[in-house]
C-alpha positions in Angstrom: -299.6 133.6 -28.2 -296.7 134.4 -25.6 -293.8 132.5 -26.2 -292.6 130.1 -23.2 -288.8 131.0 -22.7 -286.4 127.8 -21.5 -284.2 128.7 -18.6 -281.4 126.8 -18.1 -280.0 125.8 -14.9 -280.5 123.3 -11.7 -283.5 122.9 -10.0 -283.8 123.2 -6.3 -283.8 118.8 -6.2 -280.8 118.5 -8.5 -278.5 121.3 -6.2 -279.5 119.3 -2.7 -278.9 115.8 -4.2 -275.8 117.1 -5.2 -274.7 118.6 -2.4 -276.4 115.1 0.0 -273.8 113.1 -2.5 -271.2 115.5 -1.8 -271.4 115.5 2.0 -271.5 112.0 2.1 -268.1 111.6 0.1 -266.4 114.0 3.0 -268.0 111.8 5.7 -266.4 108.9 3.9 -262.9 110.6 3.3 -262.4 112.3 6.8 -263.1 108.6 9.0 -260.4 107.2 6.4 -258.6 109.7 7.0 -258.9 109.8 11.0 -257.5 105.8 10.9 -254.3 107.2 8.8 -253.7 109.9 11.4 -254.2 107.3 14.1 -251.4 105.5 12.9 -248.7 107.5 11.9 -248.8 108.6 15.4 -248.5 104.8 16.7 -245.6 104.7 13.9 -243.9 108.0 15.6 -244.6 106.5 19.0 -242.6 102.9 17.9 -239.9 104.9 16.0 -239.5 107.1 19.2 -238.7 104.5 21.9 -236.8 103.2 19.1 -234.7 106.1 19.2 -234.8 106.9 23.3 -233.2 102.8 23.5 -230.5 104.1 21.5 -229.7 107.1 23.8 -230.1 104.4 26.8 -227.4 102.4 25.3 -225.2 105.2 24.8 -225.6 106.3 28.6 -225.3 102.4 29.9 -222.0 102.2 28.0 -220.7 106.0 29.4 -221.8 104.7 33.2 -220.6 101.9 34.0 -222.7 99.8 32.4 -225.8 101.4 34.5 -228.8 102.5 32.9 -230.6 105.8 34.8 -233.1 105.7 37.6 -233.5 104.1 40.4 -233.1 100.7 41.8 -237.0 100.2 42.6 -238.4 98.5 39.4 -241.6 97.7 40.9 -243.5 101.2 39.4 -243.3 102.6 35.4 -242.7 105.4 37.0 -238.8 107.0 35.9 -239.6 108.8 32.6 -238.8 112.3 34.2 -235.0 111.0 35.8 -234.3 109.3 32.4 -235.2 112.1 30.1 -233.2 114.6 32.8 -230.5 111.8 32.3 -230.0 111.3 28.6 -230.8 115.3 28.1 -228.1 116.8 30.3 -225.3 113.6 29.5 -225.7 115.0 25.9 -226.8 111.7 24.2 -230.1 113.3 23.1 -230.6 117.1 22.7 -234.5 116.6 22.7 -236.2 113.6 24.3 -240.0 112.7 21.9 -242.8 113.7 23.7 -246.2 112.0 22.6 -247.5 112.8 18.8 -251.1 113.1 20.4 -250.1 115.2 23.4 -250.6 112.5 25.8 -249.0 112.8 28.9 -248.8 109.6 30.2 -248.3 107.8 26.7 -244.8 107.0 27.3 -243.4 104.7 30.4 -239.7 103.7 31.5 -238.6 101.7 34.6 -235.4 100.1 35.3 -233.3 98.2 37.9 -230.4 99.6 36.3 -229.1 96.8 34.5 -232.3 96.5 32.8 -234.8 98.7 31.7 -238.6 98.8 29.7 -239.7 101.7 27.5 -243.4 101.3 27.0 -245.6 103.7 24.5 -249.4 103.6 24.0 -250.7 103.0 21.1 -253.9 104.2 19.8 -255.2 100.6 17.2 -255.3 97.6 19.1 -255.0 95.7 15.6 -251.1 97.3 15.2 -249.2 94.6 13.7 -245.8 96.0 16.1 -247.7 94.2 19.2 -246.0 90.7 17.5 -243.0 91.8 18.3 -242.8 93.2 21.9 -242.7 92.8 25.1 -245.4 91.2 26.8 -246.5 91.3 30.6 -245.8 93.0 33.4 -241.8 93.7 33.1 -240.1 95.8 35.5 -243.4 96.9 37.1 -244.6 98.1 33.7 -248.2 96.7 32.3 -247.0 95.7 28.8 -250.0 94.0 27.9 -250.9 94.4 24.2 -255.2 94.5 25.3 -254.2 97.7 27.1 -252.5 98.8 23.6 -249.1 98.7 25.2 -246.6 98.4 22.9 -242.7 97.8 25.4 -239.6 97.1 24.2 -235.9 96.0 26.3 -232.3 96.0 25.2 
């Protein structure tokens, strides 16, 4: 009478369940994941215009009392002359650019004696949009739908 030998190990079920319950654990981890991603860069885009206003208030007290740009505050359109601004007047060796690589994720317009700085934010549900600007200000769409997060001095 041959004698039946035990193996011991997994059987072809047991390994893909394992591995189904396994890949559906990533799935899960990386979309949480994903959401924190989304916003610490909506945190480094707030904390960055944060920081720009405070090298705008440093050039409108140097300048008699004129912030940079020009006088047409109808367009968001004077992020290039106030980075070249605060960059070469030495009130901010490096100006942020956008955590996501976005080109067009930050805004500034001003009429010189006023100015908006206006970031993008990727989650419409960012608790920060209580606390901004609202409208069109200075030419700038600051409208939280659009995920537009301004801010003035």
């Amino acid at each position: 009478m041959p004698s039946k030998q035990k193996t011991k190990g997994f059987t072809l079920i047991e390994l893909l369940v394992v591995i189904a319950i396994i890949g559906l654990l990533a799935a899960i981890v990386l979309v949480s994941l994903n959401t924190a991603r989304q916003k610490a860069r909506d945190t480094r885009r707030i904390g960055d215009i944060r920081q720009i206003a405070l090298g705008l208030e440093l050039y409108y007290d140097n300048n008699n009392n004129a912030y940079p740009g020009d006088v047409d505050a109808t367009t968001c359109d004077d992020w290039a002359a106030m980075v070249t601004a605060i960059q070469t007047g030495g009130y901010m060796t490096v100006v942020p650019t956008d955590p996501g690589g976005g080109s067009a994720a930050y805004a500034y317009n001003t009429n010189l004696v006023d100015y908006v700085l206006r970031a993008q934010l990727e989650l419409a549900t960012n608790p920060a949009f209580a606390t901004d600007v609202d409208g069109t200000v200075l030419g700038c769409n600051c409208a939280d739908a659009s995920r537009y997060y301004c801010i003035q001095p």
